[in-house]
C-alpha positions as YAML, in Angstrom:
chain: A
units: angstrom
residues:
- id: 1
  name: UNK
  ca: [0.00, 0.00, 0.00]
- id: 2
  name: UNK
  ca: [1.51, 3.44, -0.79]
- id: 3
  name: UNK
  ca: [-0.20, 6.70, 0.63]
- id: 4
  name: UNK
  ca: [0.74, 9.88, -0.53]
- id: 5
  name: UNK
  ca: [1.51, 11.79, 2.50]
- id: 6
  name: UNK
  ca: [2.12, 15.66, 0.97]
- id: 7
  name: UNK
  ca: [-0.73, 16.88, 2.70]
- id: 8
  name: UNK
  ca: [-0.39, 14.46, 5.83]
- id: 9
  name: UNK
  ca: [0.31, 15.93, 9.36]
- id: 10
  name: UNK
  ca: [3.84, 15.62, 9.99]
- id: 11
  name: UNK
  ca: [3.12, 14.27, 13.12]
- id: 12
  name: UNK
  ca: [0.89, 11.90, 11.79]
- id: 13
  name: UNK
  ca: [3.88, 10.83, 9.53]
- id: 14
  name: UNK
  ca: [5.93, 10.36, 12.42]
- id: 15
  name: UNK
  ca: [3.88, 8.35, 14.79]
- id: 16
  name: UNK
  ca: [2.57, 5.66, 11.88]
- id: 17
  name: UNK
  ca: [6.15, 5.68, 9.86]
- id: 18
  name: UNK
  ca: [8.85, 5.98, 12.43]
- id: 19
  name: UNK
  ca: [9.52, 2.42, 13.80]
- id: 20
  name: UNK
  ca: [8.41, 3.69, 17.53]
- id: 21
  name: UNK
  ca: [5.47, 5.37, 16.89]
- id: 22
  name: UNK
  ca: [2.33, 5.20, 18.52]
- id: 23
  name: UNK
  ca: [0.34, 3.71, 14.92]
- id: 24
  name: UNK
  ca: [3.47, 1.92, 13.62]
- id: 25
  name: UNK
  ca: [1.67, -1.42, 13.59]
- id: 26
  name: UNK
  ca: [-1.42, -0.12, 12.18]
- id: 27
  name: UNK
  ca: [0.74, 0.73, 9.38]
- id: 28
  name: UNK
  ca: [2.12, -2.67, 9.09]
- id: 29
  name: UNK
  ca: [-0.57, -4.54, 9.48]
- id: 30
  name: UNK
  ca: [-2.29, -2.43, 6.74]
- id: 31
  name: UNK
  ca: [0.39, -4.06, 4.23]
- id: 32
  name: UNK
  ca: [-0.59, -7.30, 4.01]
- id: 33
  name: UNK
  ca: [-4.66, -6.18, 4.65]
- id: 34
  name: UNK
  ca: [-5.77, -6.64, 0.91]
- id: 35
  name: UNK
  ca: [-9.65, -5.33, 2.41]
- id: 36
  name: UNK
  ca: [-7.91, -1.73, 3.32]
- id: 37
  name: UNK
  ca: [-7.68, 0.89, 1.35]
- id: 38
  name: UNK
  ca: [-6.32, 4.65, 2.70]
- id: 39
  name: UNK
  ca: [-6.68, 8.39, 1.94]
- id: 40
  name: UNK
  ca: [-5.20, 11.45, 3.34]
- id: 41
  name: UNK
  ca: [-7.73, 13.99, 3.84]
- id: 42
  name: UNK
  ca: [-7.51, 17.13, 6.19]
- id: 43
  name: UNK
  ca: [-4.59, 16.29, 6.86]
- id: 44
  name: UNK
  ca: [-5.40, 12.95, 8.30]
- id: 45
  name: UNK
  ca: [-5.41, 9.42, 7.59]
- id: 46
  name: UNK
  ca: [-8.95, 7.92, 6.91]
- id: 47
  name: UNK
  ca: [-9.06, 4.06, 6.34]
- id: 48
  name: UNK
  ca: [-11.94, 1.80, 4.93]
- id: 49
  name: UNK
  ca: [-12.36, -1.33, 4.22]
- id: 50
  name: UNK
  ca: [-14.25, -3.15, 1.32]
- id: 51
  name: UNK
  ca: [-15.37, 0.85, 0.97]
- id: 52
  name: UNK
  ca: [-17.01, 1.75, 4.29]
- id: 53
  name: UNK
  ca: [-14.75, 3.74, 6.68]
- id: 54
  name: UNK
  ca: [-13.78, 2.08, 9.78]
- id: 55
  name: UNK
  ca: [-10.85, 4.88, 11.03]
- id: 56
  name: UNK
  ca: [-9.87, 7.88, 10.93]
- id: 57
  name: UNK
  ca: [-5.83, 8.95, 12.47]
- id: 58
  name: UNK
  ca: [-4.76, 12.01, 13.10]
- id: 59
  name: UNK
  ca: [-1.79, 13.43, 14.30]
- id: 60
  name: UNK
  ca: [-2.18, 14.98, 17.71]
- id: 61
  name: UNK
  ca: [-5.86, 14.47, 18.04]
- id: 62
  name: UNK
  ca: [-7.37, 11.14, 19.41]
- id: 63
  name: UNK
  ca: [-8.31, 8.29, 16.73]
- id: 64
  name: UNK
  ca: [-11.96, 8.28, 15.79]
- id: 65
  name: UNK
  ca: [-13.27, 4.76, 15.67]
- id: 66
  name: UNK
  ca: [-16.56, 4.98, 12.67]
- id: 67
  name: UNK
  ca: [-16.95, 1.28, 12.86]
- id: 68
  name: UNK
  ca: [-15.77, -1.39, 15.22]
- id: 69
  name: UNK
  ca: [-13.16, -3.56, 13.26]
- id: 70
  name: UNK
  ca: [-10.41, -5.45, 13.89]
- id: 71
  name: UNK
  ca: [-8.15, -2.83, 13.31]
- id: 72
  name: UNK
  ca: [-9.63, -0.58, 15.85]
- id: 73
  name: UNK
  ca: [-8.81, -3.05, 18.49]
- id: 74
  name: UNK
  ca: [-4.84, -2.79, 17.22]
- id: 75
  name: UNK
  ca: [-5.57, 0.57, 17.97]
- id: 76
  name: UNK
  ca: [-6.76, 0.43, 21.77]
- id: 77
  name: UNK
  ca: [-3.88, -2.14, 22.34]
- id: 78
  name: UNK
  ca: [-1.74, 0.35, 21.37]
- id: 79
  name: UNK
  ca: [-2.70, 3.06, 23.09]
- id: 80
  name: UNK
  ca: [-3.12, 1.43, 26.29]
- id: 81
  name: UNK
  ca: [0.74, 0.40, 26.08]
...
């Protein structure tokens, strides 16, 4: 999956690209997700899958769950580290 990120939230860039970040293994486990699809928009990361939006990151705001998937609960793992 590539994602152009010239209008993405530098922040944004640095918590789901830089190994330590905070969405790091979102990232990864969006690689081998063949359902996922992902858009920059406003600056932040909005994700769907099979179409219907299930996530939106952001860079210093909280994520915004739109639909419980199993990629949501990668997210509250990781923030609860």
């Amino acid at each position: 999956m590539t994602i152009d990120t010239t209008n993405m939230c530098s922040f944004l860039q640095k918590k789901l690209f830089e190994e330590d970040g905070v969405y790091h293994h979102i990232w990864t486990v969006m690689q081998d997700d063949n359902e996922l699809t992902a858009v920059v928009r406003s600056r932040q990361l909005h994700i769907y899958r099979n179409g219907k939006k299930v996530l939106v990151l952001a860079g210093k705001a909280a994520p915004k769950i739109i639909r419980e998937d199993r990629l949501c609960e990668i997210v509250h793992k990781g923030l609860s580290k």
